[in-house]
C-alpha positions as CSV (number, residue, x, y, z in Angstrom):
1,X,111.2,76.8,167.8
2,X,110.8,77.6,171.8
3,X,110.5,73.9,173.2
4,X,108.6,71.1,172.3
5,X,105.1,70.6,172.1
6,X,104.6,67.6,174.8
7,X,101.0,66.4,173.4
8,X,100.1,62.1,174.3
9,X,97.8,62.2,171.9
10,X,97.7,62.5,167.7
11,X,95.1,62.8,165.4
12,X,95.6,62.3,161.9
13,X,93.5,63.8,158.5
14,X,94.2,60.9,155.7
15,X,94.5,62.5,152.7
16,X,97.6,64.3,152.3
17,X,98.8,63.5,155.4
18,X,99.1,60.3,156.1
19,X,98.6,58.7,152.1
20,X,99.4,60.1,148.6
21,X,96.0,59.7,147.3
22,X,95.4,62.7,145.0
23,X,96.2,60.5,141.4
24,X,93.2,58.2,142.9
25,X,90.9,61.0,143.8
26,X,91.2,62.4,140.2
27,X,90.6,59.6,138.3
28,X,88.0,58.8,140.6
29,X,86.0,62.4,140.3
30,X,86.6,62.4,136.5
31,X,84.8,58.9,136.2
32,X,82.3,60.2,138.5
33,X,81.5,63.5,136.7
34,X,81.7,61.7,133.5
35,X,78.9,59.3,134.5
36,X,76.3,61.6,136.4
37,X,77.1,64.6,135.0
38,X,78.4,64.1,131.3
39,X,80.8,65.7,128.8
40,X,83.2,69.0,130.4
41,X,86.0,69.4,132.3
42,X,85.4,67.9,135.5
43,X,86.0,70.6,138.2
44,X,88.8,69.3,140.1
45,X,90.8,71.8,141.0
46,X,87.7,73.7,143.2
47,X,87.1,70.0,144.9
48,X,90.7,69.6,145.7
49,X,90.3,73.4,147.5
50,X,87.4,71.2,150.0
51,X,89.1,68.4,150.5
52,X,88.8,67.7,154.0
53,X,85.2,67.6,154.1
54,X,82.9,65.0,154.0
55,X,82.8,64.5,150.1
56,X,78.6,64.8,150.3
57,X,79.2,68.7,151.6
58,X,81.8,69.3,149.0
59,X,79.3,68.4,146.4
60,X,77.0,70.7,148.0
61,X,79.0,73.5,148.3
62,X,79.9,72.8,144.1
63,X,76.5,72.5,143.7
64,X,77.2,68.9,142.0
65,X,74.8,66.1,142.0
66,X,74.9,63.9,145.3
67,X,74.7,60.9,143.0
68,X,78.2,61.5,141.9
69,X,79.2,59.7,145.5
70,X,78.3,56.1,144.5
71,X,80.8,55.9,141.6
72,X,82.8,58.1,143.0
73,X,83.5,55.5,145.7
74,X,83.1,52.6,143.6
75,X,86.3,54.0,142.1
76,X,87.9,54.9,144.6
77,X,88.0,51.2,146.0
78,X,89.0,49.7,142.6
79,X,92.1,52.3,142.6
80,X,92.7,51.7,146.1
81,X,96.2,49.6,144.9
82,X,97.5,52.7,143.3
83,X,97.5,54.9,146.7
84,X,100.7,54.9,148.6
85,X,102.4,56.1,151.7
86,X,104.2,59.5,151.7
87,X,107.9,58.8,152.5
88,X,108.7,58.8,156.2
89,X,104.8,58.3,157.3
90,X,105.1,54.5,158.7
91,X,108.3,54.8,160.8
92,X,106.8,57.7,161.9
93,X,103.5,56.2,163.2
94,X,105.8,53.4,164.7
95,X,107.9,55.6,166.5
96,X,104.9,57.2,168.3
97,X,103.3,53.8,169.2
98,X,106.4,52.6,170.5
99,X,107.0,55.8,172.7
100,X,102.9,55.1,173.7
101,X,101.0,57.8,172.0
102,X,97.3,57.5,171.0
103,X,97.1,57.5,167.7
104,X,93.7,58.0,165.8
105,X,92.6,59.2,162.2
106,X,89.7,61.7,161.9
107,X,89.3,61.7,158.2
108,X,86.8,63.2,155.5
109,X,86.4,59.7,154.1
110,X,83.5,57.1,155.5
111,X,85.0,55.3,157.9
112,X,84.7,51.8,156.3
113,X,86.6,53.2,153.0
114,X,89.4,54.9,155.7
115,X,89.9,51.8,157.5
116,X,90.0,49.4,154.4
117,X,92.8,51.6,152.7
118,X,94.9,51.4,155.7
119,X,94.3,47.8,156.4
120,X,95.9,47.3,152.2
121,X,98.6,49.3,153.4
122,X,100.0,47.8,156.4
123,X,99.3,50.3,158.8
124,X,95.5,50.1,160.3
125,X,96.8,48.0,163.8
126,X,99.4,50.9,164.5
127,X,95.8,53.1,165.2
128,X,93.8,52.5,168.4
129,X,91.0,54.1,166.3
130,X,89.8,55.4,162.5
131,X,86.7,57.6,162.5
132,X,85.0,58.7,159.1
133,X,82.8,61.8,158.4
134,X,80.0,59.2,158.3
135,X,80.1,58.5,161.9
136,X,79.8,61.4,163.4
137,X,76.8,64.4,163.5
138,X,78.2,67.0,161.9
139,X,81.8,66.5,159.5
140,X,84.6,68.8,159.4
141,X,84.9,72.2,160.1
142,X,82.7,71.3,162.7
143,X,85.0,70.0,166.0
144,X,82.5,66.6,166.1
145,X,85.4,64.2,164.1
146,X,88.2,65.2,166.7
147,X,86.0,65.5,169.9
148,X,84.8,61.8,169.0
149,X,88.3,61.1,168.8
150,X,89.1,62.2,172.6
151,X,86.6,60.8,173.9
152,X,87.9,57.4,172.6
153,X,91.0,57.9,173.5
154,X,90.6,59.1,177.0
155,X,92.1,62.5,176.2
156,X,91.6,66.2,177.0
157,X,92.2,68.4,174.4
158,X,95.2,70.1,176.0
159,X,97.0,66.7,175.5
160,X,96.0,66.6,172.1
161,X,96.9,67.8,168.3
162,X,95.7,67.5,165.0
163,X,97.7,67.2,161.7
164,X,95.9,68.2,158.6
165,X,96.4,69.6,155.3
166,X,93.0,71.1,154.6
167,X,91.6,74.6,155.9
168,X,88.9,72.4,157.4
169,X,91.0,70.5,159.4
170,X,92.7,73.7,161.1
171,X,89.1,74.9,161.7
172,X,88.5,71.3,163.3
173,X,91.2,71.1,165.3
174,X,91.0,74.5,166.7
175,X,86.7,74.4,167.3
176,X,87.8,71.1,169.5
177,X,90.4,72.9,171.7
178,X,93.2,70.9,170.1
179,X,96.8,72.3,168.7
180,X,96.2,72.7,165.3
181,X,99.1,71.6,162.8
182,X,99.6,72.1,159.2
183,X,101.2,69.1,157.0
184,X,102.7,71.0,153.9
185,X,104.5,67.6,152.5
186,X,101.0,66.8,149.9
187,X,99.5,68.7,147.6
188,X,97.9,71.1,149.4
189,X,97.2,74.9,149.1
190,X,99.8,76.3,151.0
191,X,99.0,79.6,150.9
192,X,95.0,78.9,152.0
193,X,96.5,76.5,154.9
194,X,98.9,78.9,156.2
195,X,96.2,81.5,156.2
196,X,93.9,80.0,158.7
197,X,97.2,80.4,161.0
198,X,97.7,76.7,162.0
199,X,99.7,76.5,165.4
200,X,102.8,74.9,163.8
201,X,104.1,74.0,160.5
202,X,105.6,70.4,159.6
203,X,107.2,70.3,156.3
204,X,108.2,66.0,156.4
205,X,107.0,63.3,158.3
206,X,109.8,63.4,160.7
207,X,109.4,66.7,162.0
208,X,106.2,65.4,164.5
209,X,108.9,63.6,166.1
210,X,110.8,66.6,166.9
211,X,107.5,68.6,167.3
212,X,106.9,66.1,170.2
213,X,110.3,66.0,171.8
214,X,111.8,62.8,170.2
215,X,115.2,63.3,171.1
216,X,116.8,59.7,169.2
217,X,114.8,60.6,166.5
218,X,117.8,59.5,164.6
219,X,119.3,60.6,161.2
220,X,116.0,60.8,159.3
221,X,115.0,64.0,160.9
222,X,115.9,67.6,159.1
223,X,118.2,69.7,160.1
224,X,115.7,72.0,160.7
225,X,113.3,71.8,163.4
226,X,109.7,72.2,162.5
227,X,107.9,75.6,162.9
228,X,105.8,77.1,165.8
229,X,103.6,80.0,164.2
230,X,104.2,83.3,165.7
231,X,103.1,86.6,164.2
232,X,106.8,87.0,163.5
233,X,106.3,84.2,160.2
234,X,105.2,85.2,157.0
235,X,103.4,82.8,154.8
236,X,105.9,83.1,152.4
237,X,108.8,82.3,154.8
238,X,106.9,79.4,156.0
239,X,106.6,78.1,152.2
240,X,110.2,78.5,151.2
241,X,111.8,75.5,152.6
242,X,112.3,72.8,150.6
């Protein structure tokens, strides 16, 4: 990597970035599907290629019933419980408040349901703000979730990047004027992500800190640094490490 991406600001996706929430989502579709739509495999795997989106446009583009939504929810709050933190996510996010970044989430969930799940886990306080697809005009791919997030912050979008692990949020990111960065550690399509040629790579947690130029990162960082896309990568090289 040639130097450090010096960026004040961070915006988070939720899903698969910041929380382990795929076992919820699951259950919560198949409940959903079961109720509005009846007997069959639920469709999963396509919804898990949209995630990202607001989940009213994903059942649009699936060409599923909008009333899927309203258990789909209700579900997704009575699971809440069973949704974690990935590994190294929290003293991340401490380590960037304490070195005074502005942190926000720009997420594909309604805001309400983004903030409630980080408030269960601890961590809503270490964001100065949490913006869902419901709050805005137009959801991801559109840039509306991470300009809304700027403009709360204070920021320009030179001092700015985004961290997702959806197609959609590399469209976001990059519509806004934003770096746009590429989580790999959830279960994402790697392949698709690296395809819309994010602007770097992270592969854990940790490597934002060195991304940013956290020089006492301390002993929880990789030995590797974390990539900066050039034309030079492959994806395959860029899925490889472990």
């Amino acid at each position: 990597m040639a130097g450090c991406a010096h960026r004040q600001t961070v915006i988070f996706d939720l899903d698969g970035v910041l929380v382990d929430s795929f076992g919820v989502m699951r259950q919560a579709f198949t409940i959903a599907y079961a109720e509005v739509v009846g007997p069959g495999e639920p469709p999963f795997e396509e919804y898990n290629r949209h995630l990202g989106r607001y989940f009213p446009d994903i059942m649009r583009i699936m060409n599923l019933p909008l009333a899927m939504e309203e258990p789909f929810v209700r579900e997704s709050y009575r699971l809440a419980h069973e949704v974690v933190l990935f590994d190294g996510v929290e003293e991340m996010l401490r380590r960037l408040r304490a070195r005074g970044h502005g942190l926000a989430v720009a997420t594909g969930k309604s805001g309400p349901r983004a903030r409630h799940l980080l408030g269960e886990l601890g961590v809503l306080s270490l964001f100065d703000h949490v913006i869902g697809s419901d709050e805005i005009p137009r959801p991801k791919p559109a840039p509306d979730i991470v300009l809304r997030a700027l403009d709360l912050l204070g920021a320009a979008p030179d001092d700015a990047m985004m961290l997702g692990d959806a197609v959609a949020d590399i469209d976001s990111a990059r519509a806004a004027g934003v770096m746009a960065v590429a989580a790999l550690w959830g279960e994402t399509d790697g392949v698709e992500l690296l395809a819309a040629r994010p602007d770097a790579v992270l592969h854990r947690p940790a490597e934002l800190l060195a991304l940013l130029g956290d020089a006492g990162a301390g002993g929880d960082l990789p030995a590797e640094p974390p990539t900066m896309v050039t034309a030079a990568h492959g994806v395959g090289s860029l899925l490889a490490r472990d």
